[in-house]
C-alpha positions as a Markdown table, in Angstrom:
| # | Residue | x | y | z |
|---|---|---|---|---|
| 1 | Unk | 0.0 | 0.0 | 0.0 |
| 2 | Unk | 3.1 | 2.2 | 0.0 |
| 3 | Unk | 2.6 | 2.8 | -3.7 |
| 4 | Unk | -1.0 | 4.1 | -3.4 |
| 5 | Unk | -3.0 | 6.5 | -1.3 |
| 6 | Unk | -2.2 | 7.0 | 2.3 |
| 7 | Unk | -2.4 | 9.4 | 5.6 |
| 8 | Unk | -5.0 | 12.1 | 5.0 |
| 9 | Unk | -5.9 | 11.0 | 0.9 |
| 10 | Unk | -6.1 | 7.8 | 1.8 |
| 11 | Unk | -8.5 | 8.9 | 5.1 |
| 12 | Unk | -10.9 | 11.2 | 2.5 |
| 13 | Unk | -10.7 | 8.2 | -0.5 |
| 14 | Unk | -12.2 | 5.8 | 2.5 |
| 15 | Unk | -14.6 | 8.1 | 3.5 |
| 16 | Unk | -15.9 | 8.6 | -0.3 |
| 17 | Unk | -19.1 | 7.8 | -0.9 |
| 18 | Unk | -18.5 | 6.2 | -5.0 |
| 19 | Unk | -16.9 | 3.4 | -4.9 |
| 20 | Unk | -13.0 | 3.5 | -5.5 |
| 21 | Unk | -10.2 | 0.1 | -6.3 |
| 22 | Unk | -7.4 | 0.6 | -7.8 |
| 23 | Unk | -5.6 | -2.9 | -9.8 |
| 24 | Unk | -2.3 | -3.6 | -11.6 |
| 25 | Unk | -1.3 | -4.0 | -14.7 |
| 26 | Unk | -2.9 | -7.3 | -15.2 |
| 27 | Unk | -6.5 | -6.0 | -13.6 |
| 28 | Unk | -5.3 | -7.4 | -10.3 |
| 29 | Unk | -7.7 | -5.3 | -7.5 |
| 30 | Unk | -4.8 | -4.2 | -4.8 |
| 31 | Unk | -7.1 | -1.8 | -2.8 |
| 32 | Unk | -10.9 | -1.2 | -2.0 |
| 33 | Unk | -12.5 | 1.9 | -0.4 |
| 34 | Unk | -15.6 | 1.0 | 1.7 |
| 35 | Unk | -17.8 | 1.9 | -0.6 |
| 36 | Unk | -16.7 | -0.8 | -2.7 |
| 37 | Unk | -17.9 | -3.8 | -0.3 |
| 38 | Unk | -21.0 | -1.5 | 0.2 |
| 39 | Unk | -22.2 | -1.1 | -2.9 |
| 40 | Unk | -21.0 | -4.7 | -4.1 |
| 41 | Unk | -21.7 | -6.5 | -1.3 |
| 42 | Unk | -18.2 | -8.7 | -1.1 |
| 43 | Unk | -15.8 | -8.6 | 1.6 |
| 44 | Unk | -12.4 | -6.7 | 1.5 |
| 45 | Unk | -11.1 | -9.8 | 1.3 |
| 46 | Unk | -12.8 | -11.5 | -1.3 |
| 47 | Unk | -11.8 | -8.6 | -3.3 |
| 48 | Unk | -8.6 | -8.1 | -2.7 |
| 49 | Unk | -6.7 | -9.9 | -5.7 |
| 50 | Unk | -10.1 | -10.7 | -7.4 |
| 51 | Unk | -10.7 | -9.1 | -10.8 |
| 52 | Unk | -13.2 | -6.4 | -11.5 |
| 53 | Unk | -14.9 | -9.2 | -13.7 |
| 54 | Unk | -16.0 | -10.6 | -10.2 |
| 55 | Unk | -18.6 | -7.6 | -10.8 |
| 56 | Unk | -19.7 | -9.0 | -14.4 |
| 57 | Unk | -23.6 | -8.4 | -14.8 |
| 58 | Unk | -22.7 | -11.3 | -18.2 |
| 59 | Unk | -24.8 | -8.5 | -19.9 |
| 60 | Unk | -21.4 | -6.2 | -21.3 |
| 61 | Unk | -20.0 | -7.9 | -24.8 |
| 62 | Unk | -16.5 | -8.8 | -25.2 |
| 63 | Unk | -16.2 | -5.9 | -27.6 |
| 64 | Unk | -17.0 | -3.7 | -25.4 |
| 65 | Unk | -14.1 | -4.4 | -22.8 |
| 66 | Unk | -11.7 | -5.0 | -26.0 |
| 67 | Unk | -12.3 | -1.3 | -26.7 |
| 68 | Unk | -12.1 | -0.4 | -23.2 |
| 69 | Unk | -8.5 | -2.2 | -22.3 |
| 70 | Unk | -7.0 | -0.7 | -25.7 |
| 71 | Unk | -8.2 | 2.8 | -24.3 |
| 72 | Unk | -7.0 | 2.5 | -20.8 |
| 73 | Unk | -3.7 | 0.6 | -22.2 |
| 74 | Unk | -2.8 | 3.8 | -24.4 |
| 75 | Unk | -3.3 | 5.9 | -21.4 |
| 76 | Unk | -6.7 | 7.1 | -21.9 |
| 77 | Unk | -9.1 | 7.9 | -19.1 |
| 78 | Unk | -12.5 | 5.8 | -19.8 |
| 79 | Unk | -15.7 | 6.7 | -19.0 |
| 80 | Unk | -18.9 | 5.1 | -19.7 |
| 81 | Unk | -22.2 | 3.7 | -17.2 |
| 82 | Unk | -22.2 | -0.3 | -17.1 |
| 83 | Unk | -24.4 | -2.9 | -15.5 |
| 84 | Unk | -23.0 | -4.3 | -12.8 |
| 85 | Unk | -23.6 | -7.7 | -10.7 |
| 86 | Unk | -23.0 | -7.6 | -6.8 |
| 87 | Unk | -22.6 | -10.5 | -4.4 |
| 88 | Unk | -26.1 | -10.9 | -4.3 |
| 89 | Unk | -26.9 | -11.6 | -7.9 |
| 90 | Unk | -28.5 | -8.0 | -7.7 |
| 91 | Unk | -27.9 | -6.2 | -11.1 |
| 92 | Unk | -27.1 | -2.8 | -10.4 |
| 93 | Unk | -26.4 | 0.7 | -12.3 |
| 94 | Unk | -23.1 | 2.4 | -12.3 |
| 95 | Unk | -21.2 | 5.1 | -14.0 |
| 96 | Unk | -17.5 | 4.7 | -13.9 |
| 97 | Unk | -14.8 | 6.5 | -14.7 |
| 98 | Unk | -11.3 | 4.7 | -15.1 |
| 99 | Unk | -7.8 | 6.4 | -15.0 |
| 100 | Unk | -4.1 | 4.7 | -16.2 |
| 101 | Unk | -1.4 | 5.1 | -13.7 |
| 102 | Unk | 1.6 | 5.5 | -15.2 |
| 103 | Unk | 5.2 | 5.5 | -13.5 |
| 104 | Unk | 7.8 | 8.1 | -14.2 |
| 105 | Unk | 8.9 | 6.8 | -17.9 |
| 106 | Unk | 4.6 | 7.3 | -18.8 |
| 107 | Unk | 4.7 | 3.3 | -18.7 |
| 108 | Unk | 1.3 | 2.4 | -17.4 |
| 109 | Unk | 1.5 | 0.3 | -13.8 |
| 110 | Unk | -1.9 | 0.1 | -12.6 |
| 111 | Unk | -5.7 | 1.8 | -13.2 |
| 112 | Unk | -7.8 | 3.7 | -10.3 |
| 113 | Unk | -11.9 | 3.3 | -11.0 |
| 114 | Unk | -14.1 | 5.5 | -9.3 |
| 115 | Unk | -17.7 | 4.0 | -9.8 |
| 116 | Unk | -21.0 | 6.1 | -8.6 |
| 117 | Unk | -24.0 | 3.7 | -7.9 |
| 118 | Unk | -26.9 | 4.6 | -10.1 |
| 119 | Unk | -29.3 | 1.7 | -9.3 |
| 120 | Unk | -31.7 | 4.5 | -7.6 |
| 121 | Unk | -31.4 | 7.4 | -9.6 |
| 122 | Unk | -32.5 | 4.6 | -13.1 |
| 123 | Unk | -35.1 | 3.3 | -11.0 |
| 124 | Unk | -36.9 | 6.3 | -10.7 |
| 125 | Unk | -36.2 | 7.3 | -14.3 |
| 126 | Unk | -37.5 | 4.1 | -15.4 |
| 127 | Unk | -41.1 | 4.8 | -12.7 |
| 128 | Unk | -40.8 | 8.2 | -15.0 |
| 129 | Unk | -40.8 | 6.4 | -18.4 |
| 130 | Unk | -43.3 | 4.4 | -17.0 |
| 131 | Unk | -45.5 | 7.2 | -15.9 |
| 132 | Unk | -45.0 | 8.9 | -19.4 |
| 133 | Unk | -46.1 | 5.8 | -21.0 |
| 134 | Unk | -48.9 | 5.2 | -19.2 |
| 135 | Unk | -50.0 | 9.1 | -19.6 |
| 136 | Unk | -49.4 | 8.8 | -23.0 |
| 137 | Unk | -51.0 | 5.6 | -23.3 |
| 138 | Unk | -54.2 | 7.0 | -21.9 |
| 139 | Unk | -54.5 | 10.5 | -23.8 |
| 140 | Unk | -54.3 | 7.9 | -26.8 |
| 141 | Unk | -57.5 | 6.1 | -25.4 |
| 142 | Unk | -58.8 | 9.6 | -24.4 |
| 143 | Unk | -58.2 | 11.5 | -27.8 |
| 144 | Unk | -60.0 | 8.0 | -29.5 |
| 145 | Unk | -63.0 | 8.5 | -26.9 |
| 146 | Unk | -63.3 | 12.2 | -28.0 |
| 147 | Unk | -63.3 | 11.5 | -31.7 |
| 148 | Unk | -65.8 | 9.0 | -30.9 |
| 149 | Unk | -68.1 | 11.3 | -28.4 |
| 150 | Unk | -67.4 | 14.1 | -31.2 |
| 151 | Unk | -68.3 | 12.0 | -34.1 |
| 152 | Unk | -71.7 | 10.7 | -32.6 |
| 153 | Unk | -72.9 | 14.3 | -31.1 |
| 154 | Unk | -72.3 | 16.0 | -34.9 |
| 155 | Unk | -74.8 | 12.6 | -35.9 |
| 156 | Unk | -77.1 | 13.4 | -32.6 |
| 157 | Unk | -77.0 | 17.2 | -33.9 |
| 158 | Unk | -77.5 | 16.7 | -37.8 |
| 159 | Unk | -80.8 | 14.4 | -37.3 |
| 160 | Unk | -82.0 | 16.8 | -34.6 |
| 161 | Unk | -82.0 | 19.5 | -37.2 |
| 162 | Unk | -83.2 | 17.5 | -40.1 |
| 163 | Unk | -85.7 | 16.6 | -38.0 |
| 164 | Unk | -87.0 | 20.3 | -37.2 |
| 165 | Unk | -86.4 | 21.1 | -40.8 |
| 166 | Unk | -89.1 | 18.3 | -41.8 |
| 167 | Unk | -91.2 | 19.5 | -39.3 |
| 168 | Unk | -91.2 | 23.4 | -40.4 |
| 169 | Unk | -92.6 | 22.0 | -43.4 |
| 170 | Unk | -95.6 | 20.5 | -41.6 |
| 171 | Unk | -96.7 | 24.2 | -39.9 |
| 172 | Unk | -98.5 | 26.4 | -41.5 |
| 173 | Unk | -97.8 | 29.3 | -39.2 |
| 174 | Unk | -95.0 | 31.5 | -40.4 |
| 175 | Unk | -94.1 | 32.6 | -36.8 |
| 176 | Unk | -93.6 | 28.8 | -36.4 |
| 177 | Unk | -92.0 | 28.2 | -39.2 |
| 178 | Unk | -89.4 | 31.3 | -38.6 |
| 179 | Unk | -88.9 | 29.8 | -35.2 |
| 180 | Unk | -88.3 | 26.7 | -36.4 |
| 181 | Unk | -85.4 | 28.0 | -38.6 |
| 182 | Unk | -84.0 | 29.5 | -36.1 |
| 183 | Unk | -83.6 | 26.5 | -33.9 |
| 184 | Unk | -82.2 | 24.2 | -36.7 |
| 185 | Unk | -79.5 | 27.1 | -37.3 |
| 186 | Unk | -78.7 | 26.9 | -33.2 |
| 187 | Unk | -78.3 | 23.4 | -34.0 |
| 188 | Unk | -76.1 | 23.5 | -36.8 |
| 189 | Unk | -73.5 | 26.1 | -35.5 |
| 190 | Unk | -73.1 | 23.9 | -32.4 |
| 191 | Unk | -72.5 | 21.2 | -34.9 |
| 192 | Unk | -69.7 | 23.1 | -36.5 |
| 193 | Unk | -68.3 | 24.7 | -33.4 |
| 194 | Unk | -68.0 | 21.0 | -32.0 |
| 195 | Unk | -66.3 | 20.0 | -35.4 |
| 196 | Unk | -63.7 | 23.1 | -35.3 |
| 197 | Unk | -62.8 | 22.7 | -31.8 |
| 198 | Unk | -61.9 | 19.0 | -32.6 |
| 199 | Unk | -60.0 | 19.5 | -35.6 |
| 200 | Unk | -58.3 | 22.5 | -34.2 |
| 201 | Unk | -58.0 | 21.7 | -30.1 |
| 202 | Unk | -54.0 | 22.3 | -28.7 |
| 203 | Unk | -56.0 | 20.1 | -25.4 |
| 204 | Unk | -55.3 | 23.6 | -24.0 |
| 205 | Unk | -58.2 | 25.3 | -25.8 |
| 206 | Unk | -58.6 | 26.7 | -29.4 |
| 207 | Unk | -57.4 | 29.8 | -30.9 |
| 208 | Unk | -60.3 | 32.3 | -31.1 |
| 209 | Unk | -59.5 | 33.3 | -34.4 |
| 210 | Unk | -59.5 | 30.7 | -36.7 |
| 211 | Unk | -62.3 | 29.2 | -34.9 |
| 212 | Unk | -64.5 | 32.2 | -35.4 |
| 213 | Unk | -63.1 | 31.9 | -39.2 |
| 214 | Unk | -64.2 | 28.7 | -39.8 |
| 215 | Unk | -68.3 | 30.0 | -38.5 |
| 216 | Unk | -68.2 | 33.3 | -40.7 |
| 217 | Unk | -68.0 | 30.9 | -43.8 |
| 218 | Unk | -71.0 | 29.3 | -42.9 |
| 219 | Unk | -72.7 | 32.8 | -41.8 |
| 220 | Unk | -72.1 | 34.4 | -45.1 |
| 221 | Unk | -72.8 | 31.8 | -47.3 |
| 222 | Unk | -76.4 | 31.5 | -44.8 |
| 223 | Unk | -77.2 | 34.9 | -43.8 |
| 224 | Unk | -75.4 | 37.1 | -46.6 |
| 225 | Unk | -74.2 | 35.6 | -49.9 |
| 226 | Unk | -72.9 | 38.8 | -52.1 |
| 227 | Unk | -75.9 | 41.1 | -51.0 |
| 228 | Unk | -74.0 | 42.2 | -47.6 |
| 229 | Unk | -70.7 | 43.3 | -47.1 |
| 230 | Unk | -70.2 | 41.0 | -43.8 |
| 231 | Unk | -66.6 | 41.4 | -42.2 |
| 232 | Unk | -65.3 | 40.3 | -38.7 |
| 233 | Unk | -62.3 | 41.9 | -37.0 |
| 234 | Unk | -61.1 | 39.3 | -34.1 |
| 235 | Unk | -58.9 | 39.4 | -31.5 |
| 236 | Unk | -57.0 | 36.3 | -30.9 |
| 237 | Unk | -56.3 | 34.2 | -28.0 |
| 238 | Unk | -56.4 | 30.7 | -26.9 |
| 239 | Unk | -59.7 | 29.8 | -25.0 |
| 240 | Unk | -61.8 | 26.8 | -23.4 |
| 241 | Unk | -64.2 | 25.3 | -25.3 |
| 242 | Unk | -66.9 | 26.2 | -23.3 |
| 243 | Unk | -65.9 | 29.6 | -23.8 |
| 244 | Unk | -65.3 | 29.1 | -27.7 |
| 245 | Unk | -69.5 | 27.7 | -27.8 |
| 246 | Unk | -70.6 | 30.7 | -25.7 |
| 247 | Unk | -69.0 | 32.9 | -28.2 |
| 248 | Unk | -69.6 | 31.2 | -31.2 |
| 249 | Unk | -73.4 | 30.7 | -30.2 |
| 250 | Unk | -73.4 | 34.2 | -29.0 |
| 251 | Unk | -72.4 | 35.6 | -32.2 |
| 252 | Unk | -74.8 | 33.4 | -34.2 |
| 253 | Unk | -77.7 | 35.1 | -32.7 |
| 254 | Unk | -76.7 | 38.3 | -33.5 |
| 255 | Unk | -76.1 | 37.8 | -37.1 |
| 256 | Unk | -79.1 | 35.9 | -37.0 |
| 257 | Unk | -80.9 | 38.9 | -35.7 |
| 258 | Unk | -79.4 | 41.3 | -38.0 |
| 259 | Unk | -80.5 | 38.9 | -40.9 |
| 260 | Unk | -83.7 | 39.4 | -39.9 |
| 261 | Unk | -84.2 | 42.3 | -42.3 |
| 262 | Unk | -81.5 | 40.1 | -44.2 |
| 263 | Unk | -80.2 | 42.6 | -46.7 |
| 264 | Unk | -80.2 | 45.4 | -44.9 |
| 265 | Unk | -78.3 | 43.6 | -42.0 |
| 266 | Unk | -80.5 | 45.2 | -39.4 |
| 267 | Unk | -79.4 | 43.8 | -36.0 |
| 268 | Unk | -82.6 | 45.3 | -34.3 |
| 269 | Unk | -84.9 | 42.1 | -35.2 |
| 270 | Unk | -84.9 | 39.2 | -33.5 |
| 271 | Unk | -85.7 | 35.5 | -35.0 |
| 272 | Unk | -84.2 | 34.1 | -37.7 |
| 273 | Unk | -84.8 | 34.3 | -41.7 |
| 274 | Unk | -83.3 | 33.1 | -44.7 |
| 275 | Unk | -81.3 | 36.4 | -46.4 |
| 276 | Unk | -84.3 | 35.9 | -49.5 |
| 277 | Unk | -86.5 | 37.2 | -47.0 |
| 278 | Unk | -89.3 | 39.6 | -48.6 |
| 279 | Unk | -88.7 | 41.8 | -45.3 |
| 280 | Unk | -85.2 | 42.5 | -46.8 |
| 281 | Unk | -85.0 | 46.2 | -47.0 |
| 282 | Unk | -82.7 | 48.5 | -49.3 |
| 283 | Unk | -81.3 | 51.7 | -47.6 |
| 284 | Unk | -81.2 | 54.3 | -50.2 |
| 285 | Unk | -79.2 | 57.8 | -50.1 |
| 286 | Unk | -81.4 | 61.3 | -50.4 |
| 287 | Unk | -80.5 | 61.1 | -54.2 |
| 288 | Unk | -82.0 | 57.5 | -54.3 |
| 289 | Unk | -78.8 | 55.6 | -55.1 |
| 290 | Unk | -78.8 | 52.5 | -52.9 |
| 291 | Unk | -76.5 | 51.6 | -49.4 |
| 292 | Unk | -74.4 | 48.1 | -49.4 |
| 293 | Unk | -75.6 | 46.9 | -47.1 |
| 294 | Unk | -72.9 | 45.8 | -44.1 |
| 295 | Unk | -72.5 | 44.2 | -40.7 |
| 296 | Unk | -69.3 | 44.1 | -39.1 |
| 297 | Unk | -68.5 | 41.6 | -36.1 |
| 298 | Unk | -65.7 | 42.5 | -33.8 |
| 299 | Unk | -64.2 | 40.5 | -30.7 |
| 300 | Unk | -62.1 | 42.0 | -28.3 |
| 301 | Unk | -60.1 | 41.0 | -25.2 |
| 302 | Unk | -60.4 | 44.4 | -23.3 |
| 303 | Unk | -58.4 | 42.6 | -20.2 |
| 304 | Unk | -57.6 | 39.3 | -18.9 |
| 305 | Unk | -60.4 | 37.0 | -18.4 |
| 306 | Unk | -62.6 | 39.4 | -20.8 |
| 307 | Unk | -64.2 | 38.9 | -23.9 |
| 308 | Unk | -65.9 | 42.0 | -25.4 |
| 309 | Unk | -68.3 | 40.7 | -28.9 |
| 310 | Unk | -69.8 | 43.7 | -30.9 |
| 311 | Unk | -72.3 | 43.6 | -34.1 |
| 312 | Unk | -72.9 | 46.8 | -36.2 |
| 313 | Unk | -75.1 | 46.9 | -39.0 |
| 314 | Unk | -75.9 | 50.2 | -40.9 |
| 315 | Unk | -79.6 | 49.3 | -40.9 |
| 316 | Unk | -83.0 | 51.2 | -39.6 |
| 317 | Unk | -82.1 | 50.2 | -36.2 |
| 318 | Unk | -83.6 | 49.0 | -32.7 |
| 319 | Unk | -87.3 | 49.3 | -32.6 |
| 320 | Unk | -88.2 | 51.4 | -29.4 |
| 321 | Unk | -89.8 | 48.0 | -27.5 |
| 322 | Unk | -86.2 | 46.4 | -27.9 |
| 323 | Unk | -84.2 | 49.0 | -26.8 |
| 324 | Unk | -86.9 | 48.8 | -23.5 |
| 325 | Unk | -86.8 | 44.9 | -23.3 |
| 326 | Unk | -90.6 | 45.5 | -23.7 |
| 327 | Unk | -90.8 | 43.6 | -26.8 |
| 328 | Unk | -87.7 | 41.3 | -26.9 |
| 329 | Unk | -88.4 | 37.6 | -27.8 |
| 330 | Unk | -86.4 | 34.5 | -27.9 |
| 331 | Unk | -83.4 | 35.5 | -29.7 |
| 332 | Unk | -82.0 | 38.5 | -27.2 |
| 333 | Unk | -83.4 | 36.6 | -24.3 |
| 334 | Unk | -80.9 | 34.4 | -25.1 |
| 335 | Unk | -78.1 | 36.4 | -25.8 |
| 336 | Unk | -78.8 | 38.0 | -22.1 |
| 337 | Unk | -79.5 | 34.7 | -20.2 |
| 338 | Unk | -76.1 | 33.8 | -22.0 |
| 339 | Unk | -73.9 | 36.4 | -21.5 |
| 340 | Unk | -75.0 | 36.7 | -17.8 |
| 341 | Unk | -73.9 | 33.0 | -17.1 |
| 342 | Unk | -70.5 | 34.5 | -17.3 |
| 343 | Unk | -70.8 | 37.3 | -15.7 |
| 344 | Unk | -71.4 | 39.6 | -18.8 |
| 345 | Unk | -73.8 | 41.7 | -19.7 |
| 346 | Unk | -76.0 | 42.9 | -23.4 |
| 347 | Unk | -76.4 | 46.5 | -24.4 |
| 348 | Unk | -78.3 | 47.4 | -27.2 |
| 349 | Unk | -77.8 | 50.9 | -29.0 |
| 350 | Unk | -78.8 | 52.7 | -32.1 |
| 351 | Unk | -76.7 | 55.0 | -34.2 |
| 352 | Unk | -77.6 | 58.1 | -34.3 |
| 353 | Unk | -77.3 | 59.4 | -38.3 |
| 354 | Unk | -78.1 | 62.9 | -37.1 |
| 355 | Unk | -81.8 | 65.1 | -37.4 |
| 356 | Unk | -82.9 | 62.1 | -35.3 |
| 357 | Unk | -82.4 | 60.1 | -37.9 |
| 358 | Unk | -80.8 | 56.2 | -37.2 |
| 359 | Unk | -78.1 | 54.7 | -39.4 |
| 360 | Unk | -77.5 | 51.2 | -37.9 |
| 361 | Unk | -77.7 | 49.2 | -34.6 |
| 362 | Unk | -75.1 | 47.8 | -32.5 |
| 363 | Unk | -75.3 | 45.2 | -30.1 |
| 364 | Unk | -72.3 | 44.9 | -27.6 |
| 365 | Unk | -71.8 | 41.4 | -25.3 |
| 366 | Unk | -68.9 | 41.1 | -23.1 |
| 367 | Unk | -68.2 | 38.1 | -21.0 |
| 368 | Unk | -66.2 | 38.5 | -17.7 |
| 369 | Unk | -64.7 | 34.9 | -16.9 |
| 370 | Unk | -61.6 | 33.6 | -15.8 |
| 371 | Unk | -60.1 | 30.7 | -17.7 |
């Protein structure tokens, strides 16, 4: 032991917690720390002029070690994790660093390792891989439930409508017939709302503006066609779903309210018309040349939490027993019921064109909910 670490080094190399042996030339083991029988579980003794292949796992190839003693035997340091066997039979996980000694010519005498037990540090990375398996694993079998749940509500949905568009045939009232229409549009925007926040979902929530893209599509080619200049300026943000169907339903009934007087894009009405509705009225300028028509839907997110929906048509505007809530039927109601579920609030105001006169409507919903 002359040779190798003594006094106060040899003291701290005891004390170490990684393991540390130092062999010959030949791979003969001449000393052991305590951490060696510790983490091993042989004797001093038993070690002592052993091998290090006493610590064989059998699961290391023989190429391995070939490129291992030609490093260590042209002086290189090696350093690599291995599987290790102890006296037990226990397989256990180590990294280890092996270092040349060399005498004063640079001819090499012996090799020091230093090995750090890994066994508990892999075992909790393998629990983690587990874990992420298993998570993974069960957003797969969540994701195919949702497709699933998604596919047979869009069915539920489409024969709900089809069956309220049979039956609007069968009444003869046209109040019934408009309310009718109405509901079968409700129906088929939560249809597509459901199918955009599928195709689209981050499992985070939906970004508001491509999701309120994908509606306008179906509003113009339903309320609008080419008689109405529609246009939407929205914010953009990513939401819940449940706060994507209360905007998305919310801003259905307001174009379906301002497509009450269809190509004038009044908002002031309230159920729901196809745009070749014989109400449709044409605003005209003093000289009699006629007004496109327009409705313009903006969203805004006026602070966190906060979603602030505004429709503005340049129609005749609010008839007085709106504006009062005196006259207000199903549509608005709704809107109101709606908005108030989160914390929100409807105002209704005309535009004042001047000499008394209205030029359009707007209707202004904002939503106050934390997601």
């Amino acid at each position: 032991m002359s040779e190798y670490p003594s006094n106060a080094l040899q003291n701290a190399v005891e004390a170490a917690d990684d393991a540390v042996y130092i062999t010959d030339r030949t791979g003969t083991i001449v000393y052991v720390n305590e951490a060696v029988g510790r983490i091993t579980g042989y004797s001093r003794e038993a070690l002592l002029g052993s091998t290090p292949q006493l610590f064989s796992s059998g699961l290391t190839s023989r190429e391995y070690y070939g490129r291992m003693w030609g490093a260590l035997l042209a002086g290189d340091v090696w350093r690599e994790a291995i599987t290790n066997r102890n006296a037990r039979g226990e397989l256990y996980e180590c990294t280890q660093s092996i270092t040349p000694l060399t005498d004063g010519d640079g001819s090499v005498t012996g090799f020091i390792a230093i090995q750090r037990d890994m066994t508990a540090q892999s075992s909790v990375q393998y629990e983690m891989r587990r874990a992420r398996s298993e998570i993974e694993r069960a957003l797969e079998e969540k994701e195919m439930l949702l497709r699933e749940l998604s596919h047979r509500t869009k069915n539920d949905l489409e024969l709900l409508r089809s069956m309220l568009s049979l039956q609007s045939h069968e009444v003869e009232s046209e109040e019934a017939r408009e309310v009718l229409f109405a509901a079968t549009e409700r129906i088929a925007v939560m249809s597509r709302i459901y199918r955009l926040f599928h195709e689209r979902a981050t499992g985070k929530g939906l970004s508001l503006r491509p999701f309120l893209d994908g509606l306008a599509t179906h509003w113009r080619e339903t309320f609008f066609g080419n008689s109405v200049r529609f246009s939407m300026d929205t914010a953009d943000a990513v939401v819940p779903e449940r706060i994507l169907v209360a905007v998305g339903l919310l801003t259905n009934e307001l174009i379906t309210n301002a497509a009450k007087y269809s190509r004038s894009g009044a908002v002031g009405a309230d159920e729901g018309v196809p745009a070749e509705s014989e109400n449709a009225i044409e605003e005209r300028t003093d000289d009699g040349s006629s007004v496109p028509s327009a409705v313009h839907v903006e969203v805004q997110l006026p602070a966190s939490g906060t979603i602030q929906l505004t429709v503005t048509d340049n129609g005749p505007g609010f008839p007085a027993g709106i504006l009062d809530r005196s006259h207000r039927r199903l549509g608005l109601q709704m809107v109101e019921a709606l908005a108030q579920q989160y914390n929100g609030s409807l105002s209704l105001r005309n535009i004042d064109g001047g000499a008394g006169d209205s030029s359009g409507a707007q209707a202004v919903v904002i939503l106050r909910k934390e997601w």
